[in-house]
C-alpha positions as CSV (number, residue, x, y, z in Angstrom):
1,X,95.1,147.0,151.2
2,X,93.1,145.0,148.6
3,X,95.9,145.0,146.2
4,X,98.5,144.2,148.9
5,X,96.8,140.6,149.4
6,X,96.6,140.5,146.2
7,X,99.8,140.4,145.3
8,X,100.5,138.3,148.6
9,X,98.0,135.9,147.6
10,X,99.5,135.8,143.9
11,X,102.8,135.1,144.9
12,X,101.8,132.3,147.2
13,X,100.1,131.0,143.6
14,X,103.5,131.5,142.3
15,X,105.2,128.9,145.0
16,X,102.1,126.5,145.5
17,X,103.3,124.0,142.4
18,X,106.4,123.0,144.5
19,X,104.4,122.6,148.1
20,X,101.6,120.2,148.6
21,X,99.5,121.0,151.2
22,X,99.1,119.5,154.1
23,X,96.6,118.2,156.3
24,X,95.2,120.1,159.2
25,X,96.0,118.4,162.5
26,X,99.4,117.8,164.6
27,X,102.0,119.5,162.2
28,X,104.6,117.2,164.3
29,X,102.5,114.1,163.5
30,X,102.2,115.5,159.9
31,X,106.1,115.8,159.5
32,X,106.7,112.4,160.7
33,X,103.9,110.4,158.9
34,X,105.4,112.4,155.6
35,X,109.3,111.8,156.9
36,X,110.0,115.3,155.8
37,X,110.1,118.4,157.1
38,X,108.9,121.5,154.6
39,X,111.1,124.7,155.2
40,X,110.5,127.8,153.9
41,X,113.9,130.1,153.1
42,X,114.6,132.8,151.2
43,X,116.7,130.4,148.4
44,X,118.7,133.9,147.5
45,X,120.5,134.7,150.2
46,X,124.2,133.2,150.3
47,X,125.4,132.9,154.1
48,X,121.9,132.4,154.8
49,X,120.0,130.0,152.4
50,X,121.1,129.6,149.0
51,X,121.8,126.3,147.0
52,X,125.8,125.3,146.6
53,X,127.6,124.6,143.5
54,X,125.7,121.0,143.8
55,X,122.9,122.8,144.4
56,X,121.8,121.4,147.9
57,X,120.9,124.3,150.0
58,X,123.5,125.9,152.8
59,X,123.5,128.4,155.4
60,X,122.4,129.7,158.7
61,X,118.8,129.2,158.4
62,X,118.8,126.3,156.3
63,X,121.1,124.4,158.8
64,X,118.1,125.2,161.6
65,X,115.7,124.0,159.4
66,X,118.2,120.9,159.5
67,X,118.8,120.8,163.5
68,X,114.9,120.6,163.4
69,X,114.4,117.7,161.5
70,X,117.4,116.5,163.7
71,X,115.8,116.2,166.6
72,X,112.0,115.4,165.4
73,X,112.8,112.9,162.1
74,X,116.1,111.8,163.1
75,X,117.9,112.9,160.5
76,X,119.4,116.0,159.4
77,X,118.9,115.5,155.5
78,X,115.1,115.2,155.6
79,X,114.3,118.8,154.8
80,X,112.5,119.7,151.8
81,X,113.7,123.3,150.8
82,X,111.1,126.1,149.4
83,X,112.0,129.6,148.2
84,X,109.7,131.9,149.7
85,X,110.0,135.4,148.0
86,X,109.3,137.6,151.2
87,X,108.2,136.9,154.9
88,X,104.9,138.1,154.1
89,X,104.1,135.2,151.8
90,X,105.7,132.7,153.9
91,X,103.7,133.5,156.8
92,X,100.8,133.3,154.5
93,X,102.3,129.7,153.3
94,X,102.5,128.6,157.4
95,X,98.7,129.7,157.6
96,X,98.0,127.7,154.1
97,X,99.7,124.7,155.9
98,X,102.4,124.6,152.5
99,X,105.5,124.7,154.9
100,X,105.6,123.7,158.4
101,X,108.1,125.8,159.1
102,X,109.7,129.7,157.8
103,X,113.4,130.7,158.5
104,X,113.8,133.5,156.2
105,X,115.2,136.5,157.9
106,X,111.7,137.4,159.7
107,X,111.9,140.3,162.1
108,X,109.8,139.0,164.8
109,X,107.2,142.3,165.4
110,X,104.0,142.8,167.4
111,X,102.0,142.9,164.0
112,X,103.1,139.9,161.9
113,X,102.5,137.9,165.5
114,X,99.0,139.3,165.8
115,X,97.6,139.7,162.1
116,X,99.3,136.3,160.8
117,X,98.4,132.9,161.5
118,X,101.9,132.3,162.9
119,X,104.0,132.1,166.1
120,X,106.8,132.5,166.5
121,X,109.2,129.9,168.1
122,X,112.5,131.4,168.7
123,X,115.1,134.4,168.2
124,X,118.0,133.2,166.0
125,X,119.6,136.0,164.8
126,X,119.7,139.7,166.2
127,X,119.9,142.3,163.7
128,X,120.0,145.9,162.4
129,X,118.8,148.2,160.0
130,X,122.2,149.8,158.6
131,X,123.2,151.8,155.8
132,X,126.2,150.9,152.8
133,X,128.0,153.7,151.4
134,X,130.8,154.4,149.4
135,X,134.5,154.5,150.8
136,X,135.2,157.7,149.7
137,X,132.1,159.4,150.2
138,X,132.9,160.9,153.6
139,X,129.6,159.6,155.0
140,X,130.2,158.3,158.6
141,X,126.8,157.9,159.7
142,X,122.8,158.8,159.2
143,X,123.8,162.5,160.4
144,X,126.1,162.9,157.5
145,X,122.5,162.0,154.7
146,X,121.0,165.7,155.3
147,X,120.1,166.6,152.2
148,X,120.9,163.2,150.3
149,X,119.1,160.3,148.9
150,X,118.5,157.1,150.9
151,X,117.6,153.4,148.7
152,X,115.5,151.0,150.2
153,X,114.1,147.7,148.8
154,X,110.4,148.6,149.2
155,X,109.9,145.1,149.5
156,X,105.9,144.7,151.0
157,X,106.1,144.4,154.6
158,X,110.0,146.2,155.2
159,X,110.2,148.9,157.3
160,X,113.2,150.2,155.6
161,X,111.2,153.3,154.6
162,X,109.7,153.9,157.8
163,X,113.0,153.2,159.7
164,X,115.0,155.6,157.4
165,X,112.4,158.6,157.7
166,X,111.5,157.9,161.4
167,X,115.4,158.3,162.5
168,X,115.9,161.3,159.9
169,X,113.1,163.1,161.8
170,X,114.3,162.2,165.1
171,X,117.5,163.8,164.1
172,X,115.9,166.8,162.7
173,X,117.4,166.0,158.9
174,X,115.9,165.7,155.8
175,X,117.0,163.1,153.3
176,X,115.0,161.7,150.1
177,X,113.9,158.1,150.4
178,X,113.8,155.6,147.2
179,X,112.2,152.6,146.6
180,X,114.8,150.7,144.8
181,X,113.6,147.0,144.8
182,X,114.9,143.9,146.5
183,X,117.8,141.9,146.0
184,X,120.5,142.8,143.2
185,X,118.6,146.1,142.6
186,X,119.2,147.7,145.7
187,X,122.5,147.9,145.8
188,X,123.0,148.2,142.2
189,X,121.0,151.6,142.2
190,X,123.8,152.7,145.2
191,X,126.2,151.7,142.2
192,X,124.6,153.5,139.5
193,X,124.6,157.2,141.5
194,X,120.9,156.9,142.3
195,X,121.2,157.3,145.8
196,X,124.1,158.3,148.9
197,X,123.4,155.2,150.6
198,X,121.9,151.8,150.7
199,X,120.4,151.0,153.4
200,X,118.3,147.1,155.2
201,X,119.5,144.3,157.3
202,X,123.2,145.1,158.2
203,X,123.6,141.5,157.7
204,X,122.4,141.6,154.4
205,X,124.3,144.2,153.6
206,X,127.6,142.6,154.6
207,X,126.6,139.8,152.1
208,X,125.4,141.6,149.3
209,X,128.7,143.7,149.6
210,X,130.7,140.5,148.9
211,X,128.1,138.6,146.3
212,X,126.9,141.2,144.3
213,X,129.0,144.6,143.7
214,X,131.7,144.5,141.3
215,X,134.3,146.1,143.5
216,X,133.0,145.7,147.1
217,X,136.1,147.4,148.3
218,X,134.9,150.5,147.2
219,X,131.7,150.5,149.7
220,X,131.7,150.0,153.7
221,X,129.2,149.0,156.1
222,X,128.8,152.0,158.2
223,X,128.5,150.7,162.2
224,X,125.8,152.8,163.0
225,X,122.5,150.6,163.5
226,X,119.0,152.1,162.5
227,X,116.9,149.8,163.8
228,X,116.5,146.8,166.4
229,X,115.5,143.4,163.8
230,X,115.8,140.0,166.1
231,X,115.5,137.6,163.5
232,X,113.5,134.4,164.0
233,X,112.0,130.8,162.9
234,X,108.1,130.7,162.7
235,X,105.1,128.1,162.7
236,X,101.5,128.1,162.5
237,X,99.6,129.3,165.0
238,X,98.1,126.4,167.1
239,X,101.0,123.7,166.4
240,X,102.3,123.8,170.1
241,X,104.3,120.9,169.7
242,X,106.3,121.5,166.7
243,X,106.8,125.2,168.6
244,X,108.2,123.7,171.3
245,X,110.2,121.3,169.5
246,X,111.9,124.2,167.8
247,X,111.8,126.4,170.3
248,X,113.9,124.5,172.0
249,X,116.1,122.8,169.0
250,X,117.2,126.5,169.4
251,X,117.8,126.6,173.0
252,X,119.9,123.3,173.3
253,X,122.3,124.6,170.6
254,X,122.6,128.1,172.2
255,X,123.3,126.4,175.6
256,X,126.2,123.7,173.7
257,X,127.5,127.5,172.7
258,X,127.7,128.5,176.4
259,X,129.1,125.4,177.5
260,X,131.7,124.6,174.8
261,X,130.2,121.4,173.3
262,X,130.6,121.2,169.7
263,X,130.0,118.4,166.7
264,X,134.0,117.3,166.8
265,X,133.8,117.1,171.5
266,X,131.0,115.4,171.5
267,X,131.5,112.2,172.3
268,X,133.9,113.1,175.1
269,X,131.0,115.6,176.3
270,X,129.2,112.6,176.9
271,X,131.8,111.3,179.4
272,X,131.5,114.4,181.2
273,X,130.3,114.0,185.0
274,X,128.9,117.5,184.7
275,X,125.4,117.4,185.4
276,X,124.2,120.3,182.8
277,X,126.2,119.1,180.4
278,X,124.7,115.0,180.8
279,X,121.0,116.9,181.1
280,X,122.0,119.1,177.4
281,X,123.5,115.9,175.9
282,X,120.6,113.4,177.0
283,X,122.8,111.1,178.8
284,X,121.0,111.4,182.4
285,X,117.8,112.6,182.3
286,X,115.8,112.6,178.8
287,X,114.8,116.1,177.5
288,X,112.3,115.0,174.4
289,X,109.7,113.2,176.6
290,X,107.5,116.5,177.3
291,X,107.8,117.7,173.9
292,X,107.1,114.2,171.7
293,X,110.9,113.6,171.3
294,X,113.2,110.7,172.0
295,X,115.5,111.2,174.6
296,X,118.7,111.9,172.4
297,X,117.2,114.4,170.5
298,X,119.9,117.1,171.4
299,X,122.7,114.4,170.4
300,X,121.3,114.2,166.8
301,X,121.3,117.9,166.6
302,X,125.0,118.6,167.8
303,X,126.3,116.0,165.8
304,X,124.7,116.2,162.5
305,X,124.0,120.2,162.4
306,X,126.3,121.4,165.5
307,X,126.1,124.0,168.5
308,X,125.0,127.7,167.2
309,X,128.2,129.1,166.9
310,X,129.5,126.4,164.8
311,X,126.2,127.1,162.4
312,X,127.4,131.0,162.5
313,X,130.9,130.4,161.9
314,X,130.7,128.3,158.7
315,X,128.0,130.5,157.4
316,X,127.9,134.0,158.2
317,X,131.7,134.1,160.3
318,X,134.8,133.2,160.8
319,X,135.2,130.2,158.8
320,X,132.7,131.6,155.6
321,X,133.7,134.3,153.2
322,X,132.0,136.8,154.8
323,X,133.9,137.0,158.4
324,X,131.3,138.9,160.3
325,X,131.4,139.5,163.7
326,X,128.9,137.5,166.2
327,X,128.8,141.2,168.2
328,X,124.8,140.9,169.1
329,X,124.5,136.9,168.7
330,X,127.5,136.2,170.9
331,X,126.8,134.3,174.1
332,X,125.6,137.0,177.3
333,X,128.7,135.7,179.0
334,X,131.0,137.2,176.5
335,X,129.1,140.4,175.8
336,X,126.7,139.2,173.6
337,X,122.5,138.9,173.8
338,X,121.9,135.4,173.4
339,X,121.0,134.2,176.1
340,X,119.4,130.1,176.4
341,X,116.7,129.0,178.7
342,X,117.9,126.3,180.7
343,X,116.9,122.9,180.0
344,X,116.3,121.5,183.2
């Protein structure tokens, strides 16, 4: 355990030179008196965060860390990007007030909510454990590993050992785990021969597929899921306002899903006599009041950043180079789990 914060501690060290600390107090306050919001991504991740050929940063979690500073600085563009290396040091970051807020593909679980100075302030994402294997290797699910060798990234505070062994057992087969490291290295030892299958976040998967192996035709995603990981933006502990801000930043762009209202129907949204869709626009009754905002909060974050499923299509879907399927993180009305609060 000692060397574990250790390390956690060093690698917060590692990231400190490019975050200044902030004050404690009203992180909301804070944000607005600096006129920037600090967001902590991963940085490596294309589809999710990772800097363009111009290099400003793109994807699904950097364009939430956008929609926030949407609605609570008024602009879209005031986001200060930091890399953060692995959800345990930016949760450690939120505690050391060096971000104000994480979205790096953070598995929301009972213990980083109850041993980290963090809460967190809305499901984004809802994900999978899954396994990558090679075309032709007849392997067709977890069932078909008996006997066979299994890479994980070993990254500090993955379950991707745990989830491998946990479901071999239940399953009553035996398969050899490996600790292959994080990003390129993971998949690279699946090229290599070192292991049967590769195996994290299916969605990660899908992208590393594309980004990083040579010939990603010769390797498939397998469907089978190994684990439930619902994905997730964090705070610090104690900053209710800038929770709820975000909390519901997320909830008005899942809701512009439901309903249809998108960056390009905007403004004839606005002419709209239904009620739900004035009250999700701002045109009838404010929204921001209770939560420190201005009333057209909602209309600076469709506009600038868009609804959710125009953040998942030109990142992670349709209109991206990875083409995934929204499957989980469709809307409940067509199947899917997302399902907004109401903002009324």
């Amino acid at each position: 355990m000692r060397n574990l914060l250790s390390a956690t501690l060093l690698a917060v060290c590692l990231v400190a030179p490019a975050i200044q600390a902030q004050p404690a107090g009203d992180a909301l306050a804070s944000i607005r008196a600096r006129g920037e919001l600090v967001c902590g991504v991963n940085g490596a991740l294309p589809g999710f965060s990772a800097p363009d050929a111009q290099g400003a940063m793109r994807g699904f979690d950097a364009d939430f860390c956008r929609a926030v500073a949407a609605a609570a600085l008024g602009d879209a563009a005031r986001v200060r990007f930091v890399p953060i290396e692995t959800p345990e040091v930016g949760m450690t970051a939120l505690g050391a007030r060096q971000i104000d807020l994480l979205a790096r593909n953070t598995t929301f679980t009972y213990s980083r909510e109850t041993m980290h100075q963090v809460a967190f302030a809305g499901l984004t994402f809802f994900d999978g454990q899954g396994l990558l294997v090679g075309r032709d290797s007849g392997i067709a699910g977890l069932w078909h590993l008996d006997g066979k060798r299994v890479c994980v990234t070993g990254i500090t505070g993955t379950a991707g050992r745990e989830v491998v062994e946990s479901e071999a057992a239940r399953r009553g087969i035996s398969v050899t785990v490996i600790e292959a490291g994080g990003g390129p290295a993971l998949l690279q030892a699946l090229v290599d021969g070192r292991c049967e299958a590769a195996s994290t976040d299916a969605s990660q998967l899908a992208i590393r597929r594309v980004t990083e192996l040579p010939n990603p035709d010769d390797f498939i995603l397998l469907p089978e899921m190994l684990s439930r990981e619902p994905l997730g933006l964090l705070v610090r502990e104690g900053e209710e306002k800038l929770r709820q801000v975000v909390f519901w930043v997320v909830q008005a762009m899942l809701e512009a899903d439901e309903f249809g209202v998108t960056s390009t129907n905007l403004i004839d949204m606005v002419q709209s006599n239904d009620p739900v869709l004035r009250r999700l626009i701002g045109v009838d009754e404010g929204l921001g009041r209770n939560i420190g905002l201005d009333g057209d909060w909602s209309q600076r974050v469709l506009s600038q950043v868009g609804s959710y499923a125009e953040v998942f299509d030109r990142n992670l879907g349709a209109g991206s180079r990875f083409g995934l399927d929204r499957g989980a993180n469709d809307n409940w009305q067509r199947g899917g789990l997302m399902f907004p609060l109401p903002l009324r």
